[in-house]
N, C-alpha and C positions, 0 to 999 in steps of 0.2 A: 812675861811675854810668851814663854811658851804653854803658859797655863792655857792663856788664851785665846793660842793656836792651837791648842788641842781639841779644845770647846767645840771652835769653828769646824773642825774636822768631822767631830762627831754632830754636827747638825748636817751635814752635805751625806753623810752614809744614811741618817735616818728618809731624811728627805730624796735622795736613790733611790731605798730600798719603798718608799710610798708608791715613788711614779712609777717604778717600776713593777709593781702590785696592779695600779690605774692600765697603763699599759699593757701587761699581760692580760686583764679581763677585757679591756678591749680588743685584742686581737683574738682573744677565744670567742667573743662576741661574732667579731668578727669574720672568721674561722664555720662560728655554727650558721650566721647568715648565711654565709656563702655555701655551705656544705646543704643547708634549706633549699634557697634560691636554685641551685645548681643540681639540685634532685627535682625541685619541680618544672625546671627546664627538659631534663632528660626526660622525664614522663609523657613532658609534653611531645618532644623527639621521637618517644620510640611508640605513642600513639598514634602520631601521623603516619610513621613509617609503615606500623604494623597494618595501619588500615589502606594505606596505598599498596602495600604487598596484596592487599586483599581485593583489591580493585584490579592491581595488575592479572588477578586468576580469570580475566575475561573471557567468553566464551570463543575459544577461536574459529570455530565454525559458524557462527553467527557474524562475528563480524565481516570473517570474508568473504560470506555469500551475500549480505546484507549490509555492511556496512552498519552495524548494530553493535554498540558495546554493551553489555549485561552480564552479570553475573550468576554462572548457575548454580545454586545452591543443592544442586543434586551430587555434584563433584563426581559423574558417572556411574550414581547408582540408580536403583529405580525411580527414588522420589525426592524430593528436592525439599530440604527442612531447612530453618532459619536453626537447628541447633548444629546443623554441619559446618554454617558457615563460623559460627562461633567457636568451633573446636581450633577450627583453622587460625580466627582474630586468637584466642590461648598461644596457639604455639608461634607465631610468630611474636606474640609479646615477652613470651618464656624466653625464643629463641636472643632478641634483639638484647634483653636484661643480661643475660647469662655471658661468662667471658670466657666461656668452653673456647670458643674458637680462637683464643690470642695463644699464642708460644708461649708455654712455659709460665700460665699467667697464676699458678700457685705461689712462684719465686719473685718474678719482676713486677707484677701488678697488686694492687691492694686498691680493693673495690672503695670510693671513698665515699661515694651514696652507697652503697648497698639495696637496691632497688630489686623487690620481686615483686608480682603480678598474684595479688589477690583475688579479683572479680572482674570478667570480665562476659559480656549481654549484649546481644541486639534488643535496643529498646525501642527502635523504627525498621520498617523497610519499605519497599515502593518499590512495585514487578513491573512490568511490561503490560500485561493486561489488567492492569489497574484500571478503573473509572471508563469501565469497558470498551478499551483499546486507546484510551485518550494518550496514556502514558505512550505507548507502541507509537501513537500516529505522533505526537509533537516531539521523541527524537526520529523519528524520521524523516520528518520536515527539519531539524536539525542538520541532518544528517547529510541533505541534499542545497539549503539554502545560499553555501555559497558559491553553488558552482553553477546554479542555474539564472540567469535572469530575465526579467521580467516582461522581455518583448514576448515570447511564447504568448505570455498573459491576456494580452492585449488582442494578439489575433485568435486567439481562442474564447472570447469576449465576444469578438464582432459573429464570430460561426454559432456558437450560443445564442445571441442576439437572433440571429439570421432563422434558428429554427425555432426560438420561440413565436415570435412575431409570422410567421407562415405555417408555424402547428406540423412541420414534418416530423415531428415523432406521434401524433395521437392516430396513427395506423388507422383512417376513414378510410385511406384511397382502396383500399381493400375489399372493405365493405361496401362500400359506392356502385364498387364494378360491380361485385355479385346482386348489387340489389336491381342495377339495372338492366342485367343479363337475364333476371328472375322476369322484368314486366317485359323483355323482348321475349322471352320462352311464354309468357302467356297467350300471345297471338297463335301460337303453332296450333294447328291443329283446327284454328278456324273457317266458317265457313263468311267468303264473303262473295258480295254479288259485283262481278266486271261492268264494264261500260256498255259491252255487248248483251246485258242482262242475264248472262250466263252466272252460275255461281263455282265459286271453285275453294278449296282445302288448301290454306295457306301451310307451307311446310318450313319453317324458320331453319336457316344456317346461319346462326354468328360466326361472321366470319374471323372472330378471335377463339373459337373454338379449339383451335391448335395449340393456342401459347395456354389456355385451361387446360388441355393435357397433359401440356408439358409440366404444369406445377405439381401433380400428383407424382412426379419423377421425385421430389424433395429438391431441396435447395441444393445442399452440397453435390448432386449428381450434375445438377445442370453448371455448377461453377467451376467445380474442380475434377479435370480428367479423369487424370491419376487416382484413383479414388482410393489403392494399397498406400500412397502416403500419406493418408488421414490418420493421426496417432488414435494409439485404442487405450491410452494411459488413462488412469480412474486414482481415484480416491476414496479410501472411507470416511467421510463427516463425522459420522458419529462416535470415531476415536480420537478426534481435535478438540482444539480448546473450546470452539464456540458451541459444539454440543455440551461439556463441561460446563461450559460458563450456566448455559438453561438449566442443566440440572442440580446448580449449586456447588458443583466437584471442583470448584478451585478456589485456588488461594487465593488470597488477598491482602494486603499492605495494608499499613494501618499509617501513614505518612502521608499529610493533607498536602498532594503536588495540584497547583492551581491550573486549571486547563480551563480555558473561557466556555461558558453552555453554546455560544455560537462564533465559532471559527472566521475571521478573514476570508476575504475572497482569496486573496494570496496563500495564506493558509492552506487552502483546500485546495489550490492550485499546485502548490509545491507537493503535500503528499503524494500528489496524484504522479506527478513528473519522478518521485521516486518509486511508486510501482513503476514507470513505465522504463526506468532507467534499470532496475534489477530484475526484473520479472521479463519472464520470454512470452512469447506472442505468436500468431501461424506466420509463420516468414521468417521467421527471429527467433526460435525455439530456442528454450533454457534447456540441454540435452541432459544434465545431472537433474533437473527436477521431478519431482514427483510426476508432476502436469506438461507438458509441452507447452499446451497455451492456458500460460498463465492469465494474464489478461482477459482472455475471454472467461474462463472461470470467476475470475472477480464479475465483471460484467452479467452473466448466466446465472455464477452461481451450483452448475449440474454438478455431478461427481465424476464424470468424464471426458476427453478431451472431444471426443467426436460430437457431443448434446452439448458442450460449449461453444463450436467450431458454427454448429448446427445454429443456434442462437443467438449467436452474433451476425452470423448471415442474413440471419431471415430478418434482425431488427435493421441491419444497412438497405437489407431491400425493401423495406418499408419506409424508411424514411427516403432511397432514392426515388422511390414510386413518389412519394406524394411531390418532393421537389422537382421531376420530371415531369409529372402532371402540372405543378403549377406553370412552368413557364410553357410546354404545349397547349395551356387552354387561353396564357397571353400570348402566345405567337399568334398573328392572327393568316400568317400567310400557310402553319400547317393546320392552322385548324379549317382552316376553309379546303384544305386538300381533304382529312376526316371527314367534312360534309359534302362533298363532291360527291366520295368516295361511297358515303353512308346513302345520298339522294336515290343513287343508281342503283343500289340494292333494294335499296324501300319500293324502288318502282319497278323493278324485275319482280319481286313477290306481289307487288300490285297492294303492300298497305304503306303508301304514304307517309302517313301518320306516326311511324316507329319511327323516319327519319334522325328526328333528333337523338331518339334513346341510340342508335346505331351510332350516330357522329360522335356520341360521348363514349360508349362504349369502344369504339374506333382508339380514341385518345387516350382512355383506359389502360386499353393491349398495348398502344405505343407505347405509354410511359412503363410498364411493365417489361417488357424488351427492351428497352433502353437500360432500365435496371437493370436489368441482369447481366447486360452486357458490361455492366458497371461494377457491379461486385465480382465478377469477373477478371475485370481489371484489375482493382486495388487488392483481388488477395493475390497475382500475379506480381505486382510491386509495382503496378500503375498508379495513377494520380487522375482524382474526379473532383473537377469544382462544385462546392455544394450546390450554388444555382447556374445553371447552366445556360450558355445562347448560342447562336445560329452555330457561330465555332466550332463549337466544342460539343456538338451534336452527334451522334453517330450516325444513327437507324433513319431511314426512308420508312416513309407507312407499309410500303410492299416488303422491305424486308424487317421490319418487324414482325408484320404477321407468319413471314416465315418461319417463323421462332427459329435462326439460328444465328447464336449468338457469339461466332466463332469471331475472336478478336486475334487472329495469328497474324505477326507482322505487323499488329499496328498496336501501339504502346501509349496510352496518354502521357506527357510528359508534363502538364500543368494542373493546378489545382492541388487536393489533399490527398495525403496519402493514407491507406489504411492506418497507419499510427495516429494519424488526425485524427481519422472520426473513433478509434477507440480511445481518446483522448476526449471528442465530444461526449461520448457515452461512459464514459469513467467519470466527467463531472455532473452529468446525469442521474447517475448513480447513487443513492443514500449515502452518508458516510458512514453511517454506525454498520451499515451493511458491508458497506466497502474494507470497512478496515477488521471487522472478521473475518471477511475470507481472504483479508491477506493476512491473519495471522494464524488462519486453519495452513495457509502454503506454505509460509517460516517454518511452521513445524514440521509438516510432512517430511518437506523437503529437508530440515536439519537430522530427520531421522533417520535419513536413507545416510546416512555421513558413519564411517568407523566409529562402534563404541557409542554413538547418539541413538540407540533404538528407545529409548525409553523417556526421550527430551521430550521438555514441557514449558511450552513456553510462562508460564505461570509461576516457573520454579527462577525463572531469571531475574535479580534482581537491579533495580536501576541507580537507587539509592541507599544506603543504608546509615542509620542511628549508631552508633556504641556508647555504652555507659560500660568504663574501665576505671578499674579501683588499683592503687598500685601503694603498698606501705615500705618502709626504711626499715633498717634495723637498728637505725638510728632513734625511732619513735613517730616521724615522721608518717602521713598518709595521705594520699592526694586523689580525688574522686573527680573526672573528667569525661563529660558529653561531646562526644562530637560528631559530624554530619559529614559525609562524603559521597558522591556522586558524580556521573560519568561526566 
């Protein structure tokens, strides 16, 4: 019996010592899975991290003037490389691997991946003026989308509508007056025979001749008193991006970001509402920017504030002329005052016949002095209904012709304000146009900022690609693409 308890003995150690062989290779197994597994977790980890580290180095003057996040790959030197940004993605993957920063971590820690940083490349990037200015305009519509809604839309829609459909921006009424100022100036000088058989030298006075004086004064004299508060602020063009952009001098991403060939009405509507939210205006001057009125530079275009100030004026007072003419030549109760007025002149010079040119001409000067009394108004911080009636009138034919257009004490309070109609003429405006020279003003304007003399907006980037390589000491390697963006 105890033979054959021994037997038994020695079969239960062999068979131990088996499972226990199965066993051990299974948890080594199991062991290196996991030691696998748990390295290319961490790769994955300190990827993400290092490239949100990279994200967080956002431009801060950018965004707080503009509400813009981008990345500037120049990191305050003069020019902005895709290999600075990658020095940068290196040391934070260096940094996040390495266990310099634990206590004592030669004694207590024992690295169980052992993970270093091989290779690490931007293999994409994606600027701001990408796909010339598309990337700039769609975060900026980003930027603004959820704070603004969409009733603006609507009544800026029906004022759009309004001046298409009645042609007040194609600047005839202008042309109209002088051409018919031109057939009344032809009679001067002639000879015609009276009733009495006598003959006598017609000697023409149009009697709009006054408010034609006064336009050789220029717009901003006759609107704006004060004429020492017109800013004299300027810019160089030709040291911004969009002069760059023409001569080829910038960079460009190589990241296919989709932006539609034709933009949403909404679309076009929102960027515009985000110039008019961060950019200053004459009445609203941005005082740290380059430009005072920024808005009207978009609009204009000049390198100056006073030929933007200039240009914006002159285009309100064209479109008010023609909308003032149109409802004076439907009113029919002033326009029978213009020919009353035009009848008795024509018959004091004894030619008849110019009647009509004088009644038009008459209506002409009105709407012209009514203008101006208008842009007047709204760059004071009044308010003008695009079409106007008996109401909302100002001028009498006699004080029109007076040309003065002194609006002291009385203030419109109804209708659009000048941010409406540079709001009309902002969606007027080109967009490829538009949105150069709002990213010629991001830059001026970020340069004038400490330490930004040498920003570009071309150097900012919106998106970026990494391709990081990262091996074990274990034997281990793990080769990882990834995409990050604001």
């Amino acid at each position: 019996m105890e033979t054959i308890r021994g037997k038994k003995d020695a079969y239960l150690t062999v068979y131990l010592a088996l499972s226990m062989a199965v066993l051990l290779a299974l948890c080594l197994v199991l062991l290196e899975g996991a030691r696998r597994n748990g390295a290319a977790l961490e790769a994955e980890c300190m990827a993400e991290m290092s490239l949100n580290s990279i994200l967080a180095e956002y431009h801060k003057e950018l965004f707080e003037q503009y509400n813009l996040f981008a990345l500037d790959a120049s990191y305050g030197t003069n020019y902005p490389s895709p290999a600075n940004t990658e020095r940068h993605l290196c040391h934070y993957l260096q940094r996040n691997f390495s266990l310099e920063d634990l206590f004592l971590s030669d004694y207590w820690y024992r690295d169980f991946f052992a993970l270093t940083l091989k290779e690490a490349s931007l293999t994409g990037i994606s600027i701001l003026t990408d796909q010339e200015g598309g990337v700039f305009r769609r975060r900026a519509v980003e930027a603004i989308e959820a704070d603004v809604g969409l009733t603006v839309l609507k009544e800026l829609s029906e004022w759009l509508k309004t001046v298409e459909i009645n042609s007040l921006e194609d600047g005839s009424v202008e042309q109209k007056k002088a051409e018919i100022d031109r057939q009344i100036q032809e009679y001067n000088g002639k000879e015609i025979q009276l009733p009495d058989g006598q003959w006598k030298v017609v000697e023409i006075e149009n009697p709009t001749w006054k408010l034609e004086e006064n336009k050789r004064k220029g717009i901003l004299k006759l609107v704006i008193e004060d004429q020492e508060q017109i800013s004299q602020r300027s810019i160089a063009q030709e040291a911004l991006i969009m002069d760059r952009i023409k001569k080829g001098e910038v960079n460009s991403g190589n990241m296919d970001i989709h932006i539609p060939e034709e933009e949403s009405l909404a679309d076009q509507f929102l960027f515009r509402e985000y110039l008019m939210r961060y950019m200053g205006n004459y009445g609203a001057e941005n005082a740290e920017g380059a430009l005072l009125y920024q808005l009207e530079y978009l609009i204009a275009g000049k390198e100056n504030d006073t030929e933007n100030l200039r240009g914006v004026a002159n285009r309100l007072l064209a479109l008010r002329e023609a909308a003032n003419a149109l409802y004076l030549f439907s009113d029919s109760e002033k326009s029978m005052e213009a020919e009353l007025v035009a009848g008795v002149i024509a018959t004091l010079l004894a030619v008849p016949e110019i009647t009509e040119l004088l009644k038009v001409s008459l209506l002409l000067g009105w709407a012209y002095a009514e203008s101006l009394y208008d842009v007047k108004t709204l760059l004071e911080g009044g308010k003008i209904p695009l079409i106007k009636d008996d109401a909302t009138w100002h001028f009498g034919l006699q004080g029109a012709l007076e040309a003065n257009i002194s609006n002291e004490n009385f203030r419109e309070e109804t209708g659009l304000s000048y941010e409406d109609y540079l709001r009309i003429f902002l969606m007027l405006t080109d967009t490829d146009k538009l949105t150069g020279r709002a990213m010629n003003l991001v830059e001026a304007d970020i340069r004038l900022t400490a330490g930004n003399a040498d920003f570009r907006l071309d150097g900012c980037f919106d998106r970026i690609e990494a391709y990081i390589c990262v091996e074990s000491a274990y034997g281990y390697q793990f080769e990882l693409t990834r995409q990050k963006s604001y």
